[in-house]
Each structure stands twice: as C-alpha cells, then as structure tokens.
C-alpha positions in Angstrom: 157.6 183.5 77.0 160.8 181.4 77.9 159.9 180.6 81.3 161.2 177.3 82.5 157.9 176.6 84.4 155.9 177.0 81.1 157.8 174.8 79.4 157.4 172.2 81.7 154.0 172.1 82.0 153.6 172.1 78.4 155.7 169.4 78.3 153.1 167.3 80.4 150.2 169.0 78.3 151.7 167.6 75.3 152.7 164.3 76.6 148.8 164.0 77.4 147.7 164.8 73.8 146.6 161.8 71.9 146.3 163.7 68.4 149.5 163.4 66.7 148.4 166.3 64.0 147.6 168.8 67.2 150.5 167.0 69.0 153.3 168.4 66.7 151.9 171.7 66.5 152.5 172.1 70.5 155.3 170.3 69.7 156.3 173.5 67.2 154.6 176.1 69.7 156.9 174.8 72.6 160.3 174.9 70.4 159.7 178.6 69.1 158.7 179.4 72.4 162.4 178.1 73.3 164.5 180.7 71.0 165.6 183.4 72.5 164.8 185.4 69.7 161.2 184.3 69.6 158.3 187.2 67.7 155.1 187.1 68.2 154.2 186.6 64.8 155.9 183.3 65.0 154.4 182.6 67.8 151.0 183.3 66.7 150.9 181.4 63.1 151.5 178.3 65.1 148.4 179.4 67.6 146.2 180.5 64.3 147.3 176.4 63.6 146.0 175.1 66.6 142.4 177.2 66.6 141.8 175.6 63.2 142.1 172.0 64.3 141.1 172.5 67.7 139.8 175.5 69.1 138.6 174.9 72.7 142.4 173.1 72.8 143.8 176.4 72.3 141.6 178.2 75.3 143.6 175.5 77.5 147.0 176.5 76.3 146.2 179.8 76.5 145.3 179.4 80.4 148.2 177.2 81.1 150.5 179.7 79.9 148.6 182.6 81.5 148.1 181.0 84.7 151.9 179.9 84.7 153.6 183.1 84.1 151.6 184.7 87.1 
C-alpha cells in the first residue's frame, strides 16, 4: 500500500475532487496509506467513510489503487 506510483495518482485524483467533505477524507486515506506502519483497519474506517458519502467514488479508488499496484 505505500507505493510511490499510488500515491501520485491519488494525488491527481484528489486534486480533481471538488467536494471538500470527500476531499479530506482522500486526503486522510492518502496520509495513513503513507505510514509505514499502516493496518488495515485504519485503512478501512477511512474507506467505510468514503462509501457513506459517496459510494460509486469509492469503486474509482478502489480501481485506481488496483490497477496501479499491478
């Protein structure tokens, strides 16, 4: 989960979000994603987040990060 490459592109995923609410919570996914000592259960209350404001957002980060860890 600490790829560079995901990082990046979530970077540009979240500089194209226009919701400032969903905004910070990729904001918040991205920096636990960051520590080296990241859990998935971390990891996945921020996600459980995201499916309640937007679900069909959190398809798309779920194939950006799957398609860039290939």
């Amino acid at each position: 989960m600490n790829d560079i490459t995901e990082i990046e592109t979530l970077d540009t995923y979240i500089r194209s979000v226009e919701n400032q609410e969903i905004k910070g919570i990729l904001l918040k996914l991205k920096n636990e994603m960051r520590k080296p000592d990241v859990t998935w259960e971390s990891v996945k209350i921020i996600l459980v987040s995201l499916e309640n404001k937007d679900p069909i957002m959190l398809k798309e980060i779920f194939s950006l990060l799957i398609k860039e860890s290939e």
